[in-house]
C-alpha positions as CSV (number, residue, x, y, z in Angstrom):
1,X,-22.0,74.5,106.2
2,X,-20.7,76.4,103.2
3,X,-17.6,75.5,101.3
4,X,-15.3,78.0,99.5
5,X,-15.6,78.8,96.1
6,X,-12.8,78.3,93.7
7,X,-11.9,80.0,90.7
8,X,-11.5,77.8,87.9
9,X,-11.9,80.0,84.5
10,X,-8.0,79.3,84.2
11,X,-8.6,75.8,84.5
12,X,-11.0,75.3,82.4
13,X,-9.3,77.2,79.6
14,X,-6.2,74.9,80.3
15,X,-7.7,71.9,80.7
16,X,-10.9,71.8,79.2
17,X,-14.6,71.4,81.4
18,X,-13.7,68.0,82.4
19,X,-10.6,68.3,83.7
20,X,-11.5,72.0,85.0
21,X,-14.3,70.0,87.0
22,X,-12.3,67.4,88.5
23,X,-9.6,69.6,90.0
24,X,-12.7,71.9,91.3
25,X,-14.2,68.9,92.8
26,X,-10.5,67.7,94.5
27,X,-9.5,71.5,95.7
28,X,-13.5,72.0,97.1
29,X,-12.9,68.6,99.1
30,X,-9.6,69.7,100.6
31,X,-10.5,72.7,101.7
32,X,-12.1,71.9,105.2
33,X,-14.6,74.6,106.6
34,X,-17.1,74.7,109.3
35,X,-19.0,77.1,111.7
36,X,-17.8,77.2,114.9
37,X,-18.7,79.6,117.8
38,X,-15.7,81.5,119.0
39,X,-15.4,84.1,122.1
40,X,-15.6,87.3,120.1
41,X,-18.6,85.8,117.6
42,X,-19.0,83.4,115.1
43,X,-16.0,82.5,112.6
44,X,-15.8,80.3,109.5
45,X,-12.9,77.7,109.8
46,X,-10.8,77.1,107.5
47,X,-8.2,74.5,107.7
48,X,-5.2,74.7,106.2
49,X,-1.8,71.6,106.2
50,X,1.5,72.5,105.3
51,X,3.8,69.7,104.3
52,X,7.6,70.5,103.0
53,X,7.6,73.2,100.9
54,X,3.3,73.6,100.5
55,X,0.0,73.8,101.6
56,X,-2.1,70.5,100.8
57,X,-4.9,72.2,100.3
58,X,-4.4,74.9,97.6
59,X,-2.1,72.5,95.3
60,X,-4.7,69.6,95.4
61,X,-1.9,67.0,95.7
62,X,1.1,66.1,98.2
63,X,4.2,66.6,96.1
64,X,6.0,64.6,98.4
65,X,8.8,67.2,99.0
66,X,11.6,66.4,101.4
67,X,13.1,69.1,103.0
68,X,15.6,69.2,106.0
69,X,15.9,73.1,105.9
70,X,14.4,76.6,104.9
71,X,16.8,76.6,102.1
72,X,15.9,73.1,100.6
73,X,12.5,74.4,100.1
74,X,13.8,77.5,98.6
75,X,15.5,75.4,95.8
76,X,11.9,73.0,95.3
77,X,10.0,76.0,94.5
78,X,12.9,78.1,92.6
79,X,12.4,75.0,90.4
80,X,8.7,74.2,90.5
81,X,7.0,77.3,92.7
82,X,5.9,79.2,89.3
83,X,4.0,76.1,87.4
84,X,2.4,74.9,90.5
85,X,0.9,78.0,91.7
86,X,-0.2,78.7,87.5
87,X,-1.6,74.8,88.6
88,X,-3.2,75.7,92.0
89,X,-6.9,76.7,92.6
90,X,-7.5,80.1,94.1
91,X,-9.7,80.2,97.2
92,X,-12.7,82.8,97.0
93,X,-14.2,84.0,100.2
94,X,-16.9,86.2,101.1
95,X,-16.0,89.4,103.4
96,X,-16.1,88.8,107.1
97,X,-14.4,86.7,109.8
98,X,-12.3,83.9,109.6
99,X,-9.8,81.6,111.7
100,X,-7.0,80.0,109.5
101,X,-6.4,76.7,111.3
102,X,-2.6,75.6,109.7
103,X,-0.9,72.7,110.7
104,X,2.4,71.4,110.3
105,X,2.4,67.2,109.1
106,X,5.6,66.3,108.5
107,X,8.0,69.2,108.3
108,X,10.9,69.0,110.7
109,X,11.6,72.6,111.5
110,X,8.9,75.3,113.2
111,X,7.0,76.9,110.5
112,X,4.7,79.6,110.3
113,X,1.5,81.6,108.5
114,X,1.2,84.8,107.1
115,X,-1.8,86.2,105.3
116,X,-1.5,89.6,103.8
117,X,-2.9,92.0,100.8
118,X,-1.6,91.3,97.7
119,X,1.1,93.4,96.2
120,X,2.7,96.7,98.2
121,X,-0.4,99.1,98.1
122,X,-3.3,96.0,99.3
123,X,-0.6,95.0,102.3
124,X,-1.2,98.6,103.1
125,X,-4.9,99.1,103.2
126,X,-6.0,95.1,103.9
127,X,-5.9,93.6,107.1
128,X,-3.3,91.0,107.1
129,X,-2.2,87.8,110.1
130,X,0.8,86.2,111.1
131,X,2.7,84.0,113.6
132,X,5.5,81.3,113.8
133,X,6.2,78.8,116.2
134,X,4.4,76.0,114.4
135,X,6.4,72.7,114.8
136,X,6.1,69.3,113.3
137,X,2.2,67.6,114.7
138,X,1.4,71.3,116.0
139,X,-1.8,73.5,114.7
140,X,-2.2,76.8,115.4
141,X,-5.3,79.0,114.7
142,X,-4.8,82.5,112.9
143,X,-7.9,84.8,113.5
144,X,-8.8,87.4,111.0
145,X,-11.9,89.5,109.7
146,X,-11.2,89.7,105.8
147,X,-12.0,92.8,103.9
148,X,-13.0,92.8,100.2
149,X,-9.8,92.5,97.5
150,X,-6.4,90.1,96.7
151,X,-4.4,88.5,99.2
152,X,-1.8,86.2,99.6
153,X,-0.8,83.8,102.2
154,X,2.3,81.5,102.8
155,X,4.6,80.8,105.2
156,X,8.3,82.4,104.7
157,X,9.8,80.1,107.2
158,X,9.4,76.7,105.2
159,X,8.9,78.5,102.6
160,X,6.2,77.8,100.5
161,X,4.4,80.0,97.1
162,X,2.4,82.9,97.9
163,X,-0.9,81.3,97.0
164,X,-4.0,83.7,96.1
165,X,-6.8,84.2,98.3
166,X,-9.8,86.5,96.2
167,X,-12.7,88.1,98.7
168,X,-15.5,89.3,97.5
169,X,-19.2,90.2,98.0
């Protein structure tokens, strides 16, 4: 079972090795991956929890948001979004196929995923995934063959950053 790599050169220039190390170590154990045969072939897992206003996973900590609305969230990361994403790991895959397994823990309202290219010319040429209907205790699996180059993925209906997803060879 192979875990994800993570980008750190920000980190470490930030933070220094040790610190740079740490976080690697925290964001690697968070991210949750395994092998799994599925009807169409074999796909890596990747496992994915959305509280209020974040993913878990890509942020390395539970901020603890509380959020009764779309909007709520809206102000958290008008406030915060920016710094925590300059904070937040990148995830680094390897080109092929993948299910995003998301769950909703704790957010009241239905949320959703979408995974897409980075910027307006890579959501044209790069496959992208979405789908709502995600409510509180729920996980849903998003199924996806990734092609080399930046994405992003969030979910617009709690609405959380557009954290960075890098595949390469």
């Amino acid at each position: 079972m192979k875990k994800p790599s993570i980008d750190t050169s920000a980190s470490k220039a930030r933070h220094g090795i040790a610190a740079a190390f740490a976080a690697a170590a925290v964001t690697l154990s968070a991210f949750s991956m395994s092998s799994e045969p599925q009807a169409s072939g074999d796909a890596t897992v990747i496992v994915l929890t959305q509280t209020p206003c974040q993913f878990l996973e890509t942020e390395g900590v539970d901020h603890g948001y509380s959020a009764e609305k779309r909007a709520d969230c809206m102000k958290i990361n008008d406030a915060s979004g920016a710094e925590r994403l300059e904070k937040s790991e990148n995830l680094v895959l390897k080109p092929g196929k993948y299910i995003f397994r998301v769950s909703n823990k704790n957010v009241s309202y239905t949320l959703g995923f979408w995974l897409r290219g980075d910027g307006l010319a890579n959501r044209a040429m790069l496959p992208s995934v979405s789908g709502g209907g995600l409510n509180e205790g729920q996980t849903a699996d998003y199924e996806i063959t990734l092609e080399e180059g930046d994405y992003v993925f969030s979910c617009p209906l709690n609405p959380t950053p557009d954290y960075k997803l890098r595949v390469k060879g």
